[in-house]
MDTraj code that builds the backbone (N, CA, C; nanometers):
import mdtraj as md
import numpy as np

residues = "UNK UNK UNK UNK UNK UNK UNK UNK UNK UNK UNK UNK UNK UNK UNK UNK UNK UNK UNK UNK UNK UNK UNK UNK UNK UNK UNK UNK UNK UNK UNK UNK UNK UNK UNK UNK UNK UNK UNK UNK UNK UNK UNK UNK UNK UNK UNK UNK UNK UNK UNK UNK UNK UNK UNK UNK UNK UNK UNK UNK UNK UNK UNK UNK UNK UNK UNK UNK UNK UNK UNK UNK UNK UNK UNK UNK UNK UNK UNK UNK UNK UNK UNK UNK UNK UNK UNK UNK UNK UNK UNK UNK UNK UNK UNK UNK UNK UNK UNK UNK UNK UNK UNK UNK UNK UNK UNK UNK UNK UNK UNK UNK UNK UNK UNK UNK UNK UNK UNK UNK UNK UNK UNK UNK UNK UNK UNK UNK UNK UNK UNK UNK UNK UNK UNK UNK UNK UNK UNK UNK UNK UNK UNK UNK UNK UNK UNK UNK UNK UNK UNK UNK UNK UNK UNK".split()
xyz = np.array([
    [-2.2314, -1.8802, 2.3428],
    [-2.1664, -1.8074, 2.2353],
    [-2.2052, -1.8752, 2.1042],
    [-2.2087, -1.8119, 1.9783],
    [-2.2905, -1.8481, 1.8750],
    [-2.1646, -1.9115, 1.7689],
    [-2.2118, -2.0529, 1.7159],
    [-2.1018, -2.0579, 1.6121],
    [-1.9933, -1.9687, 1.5480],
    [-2.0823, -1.8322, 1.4762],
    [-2.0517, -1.7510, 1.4215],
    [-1.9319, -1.6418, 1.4994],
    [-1.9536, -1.6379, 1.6445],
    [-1.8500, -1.5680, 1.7454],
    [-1.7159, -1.6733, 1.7512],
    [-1.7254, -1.8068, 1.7643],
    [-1.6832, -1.8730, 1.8010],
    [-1.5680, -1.8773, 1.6512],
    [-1.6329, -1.9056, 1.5941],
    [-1.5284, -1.8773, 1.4462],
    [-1.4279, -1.7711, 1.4293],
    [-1.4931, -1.6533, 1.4345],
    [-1.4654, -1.5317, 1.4888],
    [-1.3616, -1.5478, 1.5435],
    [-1.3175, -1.5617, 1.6446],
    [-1.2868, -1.5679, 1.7984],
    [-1.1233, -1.6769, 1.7343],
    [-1.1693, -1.7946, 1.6757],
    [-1.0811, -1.8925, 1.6664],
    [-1.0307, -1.8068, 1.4779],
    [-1.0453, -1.7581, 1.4333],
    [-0.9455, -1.6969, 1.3423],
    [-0.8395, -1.5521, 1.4111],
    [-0.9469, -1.4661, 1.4539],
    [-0.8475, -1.3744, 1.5367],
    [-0.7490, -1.4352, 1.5939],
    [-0.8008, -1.5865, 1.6448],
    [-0.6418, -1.6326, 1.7518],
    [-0.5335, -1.7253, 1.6450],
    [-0.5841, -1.7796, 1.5051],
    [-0.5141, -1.7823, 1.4216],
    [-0.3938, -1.6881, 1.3757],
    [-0.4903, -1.5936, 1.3233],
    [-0.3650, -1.4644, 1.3243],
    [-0.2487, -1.4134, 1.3837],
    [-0.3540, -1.4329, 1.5459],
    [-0.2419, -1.3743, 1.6592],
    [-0.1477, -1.5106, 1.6579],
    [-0.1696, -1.6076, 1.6822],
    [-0.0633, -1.6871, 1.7148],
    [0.0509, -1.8097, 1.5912],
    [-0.0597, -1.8164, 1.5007],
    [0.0334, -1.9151, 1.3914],
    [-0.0306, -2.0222, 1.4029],
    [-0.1708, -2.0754, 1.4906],
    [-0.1998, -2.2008, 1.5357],
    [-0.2833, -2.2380, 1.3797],
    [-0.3086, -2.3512, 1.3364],
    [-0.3814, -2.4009, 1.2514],
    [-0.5125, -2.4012, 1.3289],
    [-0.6330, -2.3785, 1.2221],
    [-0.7684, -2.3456, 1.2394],
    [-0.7924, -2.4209, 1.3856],
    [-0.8484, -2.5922, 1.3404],
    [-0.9221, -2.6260, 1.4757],
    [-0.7718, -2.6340, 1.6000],
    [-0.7062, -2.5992, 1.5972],
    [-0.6132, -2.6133, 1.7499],
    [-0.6938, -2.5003, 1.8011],
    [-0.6800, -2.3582, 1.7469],
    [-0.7199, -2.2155, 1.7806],
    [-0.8442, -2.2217, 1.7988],
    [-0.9403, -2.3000, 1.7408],
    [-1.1018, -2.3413, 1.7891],
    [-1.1008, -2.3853, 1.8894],
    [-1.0274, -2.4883, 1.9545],
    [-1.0343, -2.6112, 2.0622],
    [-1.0260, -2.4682, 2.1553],
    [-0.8895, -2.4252, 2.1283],
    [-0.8363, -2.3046, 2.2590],
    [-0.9313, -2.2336, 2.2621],
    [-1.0260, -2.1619, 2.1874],
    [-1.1335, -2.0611, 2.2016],
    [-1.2129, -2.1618, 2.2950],
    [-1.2693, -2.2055, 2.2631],
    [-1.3820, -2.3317, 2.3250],
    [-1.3472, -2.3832, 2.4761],
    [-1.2126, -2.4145, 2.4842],
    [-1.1833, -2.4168, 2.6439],
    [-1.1462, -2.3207, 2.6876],
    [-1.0856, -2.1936, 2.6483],
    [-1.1335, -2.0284, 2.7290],
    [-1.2821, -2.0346, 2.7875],
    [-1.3683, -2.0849, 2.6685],
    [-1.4925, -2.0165, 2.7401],
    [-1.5342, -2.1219, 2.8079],
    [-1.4833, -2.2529, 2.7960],
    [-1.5420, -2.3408, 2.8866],
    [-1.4616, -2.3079, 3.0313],
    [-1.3494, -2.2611, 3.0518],
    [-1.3140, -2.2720, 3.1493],
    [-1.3853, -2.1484, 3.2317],
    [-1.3863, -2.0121, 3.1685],
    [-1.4399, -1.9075, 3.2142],
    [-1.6473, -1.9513, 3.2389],
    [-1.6995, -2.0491, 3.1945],
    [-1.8299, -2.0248, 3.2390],
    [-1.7841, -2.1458, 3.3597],
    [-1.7315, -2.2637, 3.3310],
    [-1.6812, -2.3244, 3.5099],
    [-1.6039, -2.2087, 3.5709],
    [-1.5677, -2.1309, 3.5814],
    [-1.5194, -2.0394, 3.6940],
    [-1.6613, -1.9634, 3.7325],
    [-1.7345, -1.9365, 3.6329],
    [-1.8619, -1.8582, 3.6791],
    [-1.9617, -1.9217, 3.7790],
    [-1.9776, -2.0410, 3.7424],
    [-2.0621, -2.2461, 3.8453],
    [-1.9360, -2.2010, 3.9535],
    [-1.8463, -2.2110, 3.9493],
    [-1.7857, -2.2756, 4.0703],
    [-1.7874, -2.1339, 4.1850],
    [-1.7786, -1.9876, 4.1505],
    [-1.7270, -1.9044, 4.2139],
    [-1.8855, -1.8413, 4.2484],
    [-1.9714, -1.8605, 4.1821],
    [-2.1297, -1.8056, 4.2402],
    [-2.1464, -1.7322, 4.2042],
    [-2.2610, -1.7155, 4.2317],
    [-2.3264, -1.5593, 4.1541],
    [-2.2523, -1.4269, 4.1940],
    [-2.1907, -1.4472, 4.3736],
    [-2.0876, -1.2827, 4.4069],
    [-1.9509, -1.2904, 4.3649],
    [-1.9466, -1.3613, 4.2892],
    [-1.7830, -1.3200, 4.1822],
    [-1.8757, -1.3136, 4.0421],
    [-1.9569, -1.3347, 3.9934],
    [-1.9544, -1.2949, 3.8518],
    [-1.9411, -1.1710, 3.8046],
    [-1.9311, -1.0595, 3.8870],
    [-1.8959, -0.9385, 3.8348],
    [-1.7216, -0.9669, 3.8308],
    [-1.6612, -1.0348, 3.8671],
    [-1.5179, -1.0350, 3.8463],
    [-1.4577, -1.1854, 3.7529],
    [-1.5586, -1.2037, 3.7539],
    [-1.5532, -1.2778, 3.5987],
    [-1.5622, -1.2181, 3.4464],
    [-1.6566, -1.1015, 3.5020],
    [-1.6755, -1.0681, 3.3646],
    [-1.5919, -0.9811, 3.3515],
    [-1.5526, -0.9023, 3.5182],
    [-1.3917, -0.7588, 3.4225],
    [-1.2738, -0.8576, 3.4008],
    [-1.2583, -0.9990, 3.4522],
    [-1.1521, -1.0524, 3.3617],
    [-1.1945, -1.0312, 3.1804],
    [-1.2756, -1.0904, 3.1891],
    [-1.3118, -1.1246, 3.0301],
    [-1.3302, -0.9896, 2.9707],
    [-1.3648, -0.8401, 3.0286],
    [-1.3538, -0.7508, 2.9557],
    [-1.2228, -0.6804, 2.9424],
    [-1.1785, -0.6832, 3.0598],
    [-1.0144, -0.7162, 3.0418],
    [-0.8967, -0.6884, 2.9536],
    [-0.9105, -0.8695, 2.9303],
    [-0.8636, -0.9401, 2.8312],
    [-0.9232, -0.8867, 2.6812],
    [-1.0289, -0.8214, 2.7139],
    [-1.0882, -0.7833, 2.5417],
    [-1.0276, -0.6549, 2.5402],
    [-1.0266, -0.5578, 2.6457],
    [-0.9336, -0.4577, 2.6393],
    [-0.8212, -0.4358, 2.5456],
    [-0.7563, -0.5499, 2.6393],
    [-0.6070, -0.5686, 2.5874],
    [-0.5818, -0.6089, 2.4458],
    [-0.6781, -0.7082, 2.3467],
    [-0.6800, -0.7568, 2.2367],
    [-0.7085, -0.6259, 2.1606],
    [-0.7773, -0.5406, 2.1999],
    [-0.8646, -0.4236, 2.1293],
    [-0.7101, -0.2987, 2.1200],
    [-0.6284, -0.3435, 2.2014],
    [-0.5337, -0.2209, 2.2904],
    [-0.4251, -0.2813, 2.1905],
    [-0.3721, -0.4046, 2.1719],
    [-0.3135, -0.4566, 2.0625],
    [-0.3572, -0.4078, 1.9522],
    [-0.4528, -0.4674, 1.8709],
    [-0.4363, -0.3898, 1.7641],
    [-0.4890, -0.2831, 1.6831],
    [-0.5168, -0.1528, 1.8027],
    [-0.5128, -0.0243, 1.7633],
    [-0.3469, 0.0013, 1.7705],
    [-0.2518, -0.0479, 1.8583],
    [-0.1157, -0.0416, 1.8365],
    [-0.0830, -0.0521, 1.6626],
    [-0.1072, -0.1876, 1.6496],
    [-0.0640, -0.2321, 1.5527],
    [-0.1209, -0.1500, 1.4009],
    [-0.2306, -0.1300, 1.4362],
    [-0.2485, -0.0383, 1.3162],
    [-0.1841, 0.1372, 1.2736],
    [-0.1784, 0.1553, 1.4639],
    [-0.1069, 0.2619, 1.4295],
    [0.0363, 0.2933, 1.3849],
    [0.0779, 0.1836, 1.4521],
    [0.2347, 0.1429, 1.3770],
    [0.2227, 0.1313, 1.2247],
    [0.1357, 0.1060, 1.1824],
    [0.1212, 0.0800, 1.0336],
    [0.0678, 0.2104, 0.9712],
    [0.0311, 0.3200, 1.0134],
    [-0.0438, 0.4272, 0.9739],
    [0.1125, 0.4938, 0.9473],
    [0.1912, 0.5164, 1.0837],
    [0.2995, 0.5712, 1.1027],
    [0.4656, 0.5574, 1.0391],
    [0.4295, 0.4309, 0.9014],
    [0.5313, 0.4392, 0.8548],
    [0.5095, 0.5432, 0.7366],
    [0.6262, 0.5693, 0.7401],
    [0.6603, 0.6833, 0.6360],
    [0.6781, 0.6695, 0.4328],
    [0.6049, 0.7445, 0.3763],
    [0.6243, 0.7162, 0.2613],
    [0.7493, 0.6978, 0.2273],
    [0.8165, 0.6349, 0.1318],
    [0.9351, 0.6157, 0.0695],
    [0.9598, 0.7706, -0.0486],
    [1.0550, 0.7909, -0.0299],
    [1.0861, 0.8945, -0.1448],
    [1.0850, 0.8526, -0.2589],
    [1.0387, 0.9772, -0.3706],
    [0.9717, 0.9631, -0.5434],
    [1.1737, 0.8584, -0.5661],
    [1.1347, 0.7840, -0.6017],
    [1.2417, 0.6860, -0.6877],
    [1.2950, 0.7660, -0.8091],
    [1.3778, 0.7058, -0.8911],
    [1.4213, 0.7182, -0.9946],
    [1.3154, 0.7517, -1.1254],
    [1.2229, 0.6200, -1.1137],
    [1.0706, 0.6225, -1.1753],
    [1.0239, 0.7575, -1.1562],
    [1.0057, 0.8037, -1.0439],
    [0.9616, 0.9443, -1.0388],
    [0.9932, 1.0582, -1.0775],
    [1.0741, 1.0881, -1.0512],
    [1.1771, 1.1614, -1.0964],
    [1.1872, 1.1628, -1.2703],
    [1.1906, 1.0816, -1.3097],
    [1.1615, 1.0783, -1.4917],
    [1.0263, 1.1209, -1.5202],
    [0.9600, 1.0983, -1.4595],
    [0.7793, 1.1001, -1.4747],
    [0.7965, 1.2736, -1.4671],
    [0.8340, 1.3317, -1.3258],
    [0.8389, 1.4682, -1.3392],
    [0.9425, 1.5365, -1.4340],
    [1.0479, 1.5010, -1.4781],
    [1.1105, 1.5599, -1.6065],
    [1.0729, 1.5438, -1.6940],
    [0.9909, 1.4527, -1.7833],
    [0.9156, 1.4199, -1.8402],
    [0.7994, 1.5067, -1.8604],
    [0.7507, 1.5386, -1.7328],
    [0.6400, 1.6622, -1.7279],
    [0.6726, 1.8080, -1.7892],
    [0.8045, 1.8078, -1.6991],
    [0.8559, 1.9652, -1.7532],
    [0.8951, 1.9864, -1.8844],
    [0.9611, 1.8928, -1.9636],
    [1.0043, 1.8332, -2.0857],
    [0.8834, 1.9197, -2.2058],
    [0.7568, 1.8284, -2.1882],
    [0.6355, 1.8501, -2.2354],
    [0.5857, 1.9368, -2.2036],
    [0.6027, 2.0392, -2.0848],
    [0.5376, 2.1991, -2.0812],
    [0.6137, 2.2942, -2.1548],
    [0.7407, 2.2511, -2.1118],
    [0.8252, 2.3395, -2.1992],
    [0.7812, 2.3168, -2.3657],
    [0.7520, 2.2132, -2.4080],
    [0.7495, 2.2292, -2.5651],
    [0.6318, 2.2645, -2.6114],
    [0.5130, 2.2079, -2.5146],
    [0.3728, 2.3110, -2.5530],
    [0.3658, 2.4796, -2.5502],
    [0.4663, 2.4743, -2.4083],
    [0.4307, 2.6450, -2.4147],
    [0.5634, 2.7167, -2.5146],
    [0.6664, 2.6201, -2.5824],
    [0.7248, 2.7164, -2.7078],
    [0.5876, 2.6968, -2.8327],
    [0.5219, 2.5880, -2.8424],
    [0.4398, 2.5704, -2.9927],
    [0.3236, 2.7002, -2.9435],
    [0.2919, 2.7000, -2.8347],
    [0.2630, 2.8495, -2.8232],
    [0.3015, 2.9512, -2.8641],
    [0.3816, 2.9656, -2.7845],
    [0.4872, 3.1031, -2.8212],
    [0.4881, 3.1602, -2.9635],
    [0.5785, 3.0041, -3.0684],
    [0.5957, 3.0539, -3.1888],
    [0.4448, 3.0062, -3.2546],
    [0.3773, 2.9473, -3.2460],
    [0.2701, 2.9031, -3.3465],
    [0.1683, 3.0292, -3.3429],
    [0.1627, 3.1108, -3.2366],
    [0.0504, 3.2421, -3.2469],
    [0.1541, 3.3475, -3.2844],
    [0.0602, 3.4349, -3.3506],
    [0.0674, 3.5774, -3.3631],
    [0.1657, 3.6079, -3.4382],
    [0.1991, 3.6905, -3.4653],
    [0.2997, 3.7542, -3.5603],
    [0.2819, 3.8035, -3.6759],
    [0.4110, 3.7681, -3.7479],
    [0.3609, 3.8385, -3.9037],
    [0.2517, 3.7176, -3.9925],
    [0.2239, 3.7446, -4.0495],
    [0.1222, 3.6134, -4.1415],
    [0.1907, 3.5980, -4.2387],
    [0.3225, 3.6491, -4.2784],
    [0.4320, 3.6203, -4.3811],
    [0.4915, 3.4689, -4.3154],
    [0.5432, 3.5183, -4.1719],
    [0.6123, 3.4003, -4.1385],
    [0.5563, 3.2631, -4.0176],
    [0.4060, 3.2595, -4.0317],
    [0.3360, 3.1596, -3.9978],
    [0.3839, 3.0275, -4.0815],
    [0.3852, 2.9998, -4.1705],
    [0.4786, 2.8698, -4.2461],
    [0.5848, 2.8310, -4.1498],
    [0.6575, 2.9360, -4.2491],
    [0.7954, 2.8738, -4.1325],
    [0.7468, 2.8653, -4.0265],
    [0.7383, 2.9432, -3.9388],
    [0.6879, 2.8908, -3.8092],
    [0.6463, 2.7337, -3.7538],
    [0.5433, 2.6932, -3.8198],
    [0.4909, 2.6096, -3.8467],
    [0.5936, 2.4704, -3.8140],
    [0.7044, 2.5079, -3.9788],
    [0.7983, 2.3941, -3.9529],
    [0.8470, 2.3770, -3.8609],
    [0.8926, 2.4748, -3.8057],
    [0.9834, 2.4840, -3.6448],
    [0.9471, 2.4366, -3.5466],
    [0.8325, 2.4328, -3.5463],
    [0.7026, 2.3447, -3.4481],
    [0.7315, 2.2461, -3.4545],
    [0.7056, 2.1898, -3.5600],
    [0.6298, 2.0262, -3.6171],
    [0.8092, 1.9815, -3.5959],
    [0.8922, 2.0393, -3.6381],
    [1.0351, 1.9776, -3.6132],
    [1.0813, 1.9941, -3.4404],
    [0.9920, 2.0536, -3.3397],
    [1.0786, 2.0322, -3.2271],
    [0.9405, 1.9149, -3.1465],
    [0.8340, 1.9608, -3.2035],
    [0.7619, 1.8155, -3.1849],
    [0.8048, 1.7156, -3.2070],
    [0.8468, 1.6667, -3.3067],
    [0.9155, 1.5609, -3.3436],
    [1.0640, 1.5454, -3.3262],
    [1.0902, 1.6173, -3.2422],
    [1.2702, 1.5921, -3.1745],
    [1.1820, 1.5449, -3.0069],
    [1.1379, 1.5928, -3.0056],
    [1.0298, 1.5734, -2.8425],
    [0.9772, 1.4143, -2.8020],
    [0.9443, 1.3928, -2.8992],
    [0.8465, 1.2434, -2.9335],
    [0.9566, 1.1848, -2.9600],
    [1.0512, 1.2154, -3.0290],
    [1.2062, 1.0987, -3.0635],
    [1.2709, 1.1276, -2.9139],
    [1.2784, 1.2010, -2.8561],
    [1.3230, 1.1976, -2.7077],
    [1.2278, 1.1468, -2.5735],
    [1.0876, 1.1714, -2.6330],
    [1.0701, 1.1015, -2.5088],
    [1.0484, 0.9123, -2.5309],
    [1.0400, 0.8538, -2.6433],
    [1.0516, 0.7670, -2.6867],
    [1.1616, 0.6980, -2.6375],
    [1.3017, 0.7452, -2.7010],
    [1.4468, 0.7001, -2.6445],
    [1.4014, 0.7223, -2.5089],
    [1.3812, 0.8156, -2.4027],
    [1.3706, 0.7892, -2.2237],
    [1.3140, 0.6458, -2.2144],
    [1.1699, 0.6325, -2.2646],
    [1.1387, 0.5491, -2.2468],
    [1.1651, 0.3908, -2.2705],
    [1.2274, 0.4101, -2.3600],
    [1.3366, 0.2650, -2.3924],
    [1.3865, 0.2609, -2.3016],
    [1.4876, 0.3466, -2.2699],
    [1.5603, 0.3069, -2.1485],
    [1.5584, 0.2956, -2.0535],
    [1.4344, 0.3533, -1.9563],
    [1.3683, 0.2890, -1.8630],
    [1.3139, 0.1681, -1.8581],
    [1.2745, 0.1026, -1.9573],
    [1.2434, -0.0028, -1.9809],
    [1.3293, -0.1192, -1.9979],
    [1.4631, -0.0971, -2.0622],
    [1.5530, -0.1176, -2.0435],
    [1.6271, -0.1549, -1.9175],
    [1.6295, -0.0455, -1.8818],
    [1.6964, -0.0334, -1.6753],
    [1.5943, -0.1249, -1.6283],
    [1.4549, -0.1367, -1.6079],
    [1.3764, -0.2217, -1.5537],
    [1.4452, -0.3566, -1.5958],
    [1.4233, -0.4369, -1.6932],
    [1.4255, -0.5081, -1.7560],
    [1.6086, -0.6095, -1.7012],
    [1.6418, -0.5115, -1.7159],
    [1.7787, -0.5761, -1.6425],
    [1.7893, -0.5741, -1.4820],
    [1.7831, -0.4884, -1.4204],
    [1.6863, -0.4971, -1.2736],
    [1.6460, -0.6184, -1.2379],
    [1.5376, -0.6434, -1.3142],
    [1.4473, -0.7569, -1.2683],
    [1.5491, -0.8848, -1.3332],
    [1.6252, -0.8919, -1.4348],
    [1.7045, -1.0245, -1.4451],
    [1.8068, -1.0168, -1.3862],
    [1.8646, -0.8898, -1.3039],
    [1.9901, -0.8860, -1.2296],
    [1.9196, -0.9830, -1.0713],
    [1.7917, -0.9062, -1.0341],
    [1.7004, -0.9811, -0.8686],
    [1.6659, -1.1278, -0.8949],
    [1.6261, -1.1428, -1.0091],
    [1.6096, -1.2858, -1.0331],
    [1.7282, -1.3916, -1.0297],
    [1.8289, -1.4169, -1.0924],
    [1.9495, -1.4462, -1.0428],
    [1.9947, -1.4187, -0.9124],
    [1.9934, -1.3381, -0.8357],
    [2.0085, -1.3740, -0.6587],
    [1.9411, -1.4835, -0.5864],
    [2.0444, -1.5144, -0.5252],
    [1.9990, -1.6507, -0.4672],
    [1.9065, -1.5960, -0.3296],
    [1.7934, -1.6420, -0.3270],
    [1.6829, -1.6130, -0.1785],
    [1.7227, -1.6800, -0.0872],
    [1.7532, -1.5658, 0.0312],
    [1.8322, -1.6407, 0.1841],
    [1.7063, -1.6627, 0.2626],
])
top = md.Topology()
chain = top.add_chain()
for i, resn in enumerate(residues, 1):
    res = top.add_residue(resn, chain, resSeq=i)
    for name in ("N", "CA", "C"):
        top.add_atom(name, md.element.get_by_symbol(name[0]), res)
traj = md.Trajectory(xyz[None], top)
């Protein structure tokens, strides 16, 4: 087996078990030392049952963690938060006021395009002073959030 497997081999068993690097090397290294003395000692008419141990066992490692990933595929998104939820009112907020500067900014009489005009530029600017204030205060709510979690003591 080639350095490079062998490394291989001794981090996968890192992972799986918690062992620090060379313990999980040593253990890789006497797996395979013990499995090529079982191969010397048992002869050439067991090495076919040497090797379905060892494919086996790779089975099972392979059978682990397609589990494990699928367990991880299979958790479920979390629902849109609070954050979200502002983001999409926020959205509607801003369609609604483009499609009134629509509404009133086209067509009509060409007497009352002016006014018009103002009525615009004044709910634009009630829009921008409102979404401004949201945003304070989300920032706000964050902001205390994070100094309310910080003060908890970590169990």
């Amino acid at each position: 087996m080639s350095h490079d497997k062998i490394k291989a081999a001794a981090r996968e068993r890192m992972v799986r078990t918690g062992e620090p690097y060379a313990a999980a090397r040593r253990q890789v290294i006497a797996e395979i030392r013990a499995a090529a003395a079982a191969h010397e000692e048992l002869g050439p008419e067991y090495s076919d049952a040497v090797v379905a141990s060892f494919l086996e066992r790779v089975e099972e490692e392979i059978d682990a963690r397609v589990d494990a990933r699928m367990a991880e595929a299979r958790r479920p998104e979390a629902p849109a938060g609070p954050d979200g939820k502002r983001a999409l009112l926020r959205g509607i907020a801003i369609g609604v006021a483009i499609g009134l500067f629509v509404a009133v900014a086209v067509g009509g009489n060409p007497d009352e395009q002016l006014h018009r005009r103002v009525l615009v530029l004044a709910a634009v600017a009630v829009t921008i002073a409102v979404t401004y204030a949201a945003v304070g205060a989300a920032r706000a709510s964050r902001r205390l959030a994070n100094q309310r979690d910080a003060r908890r003591p970590v169990l």
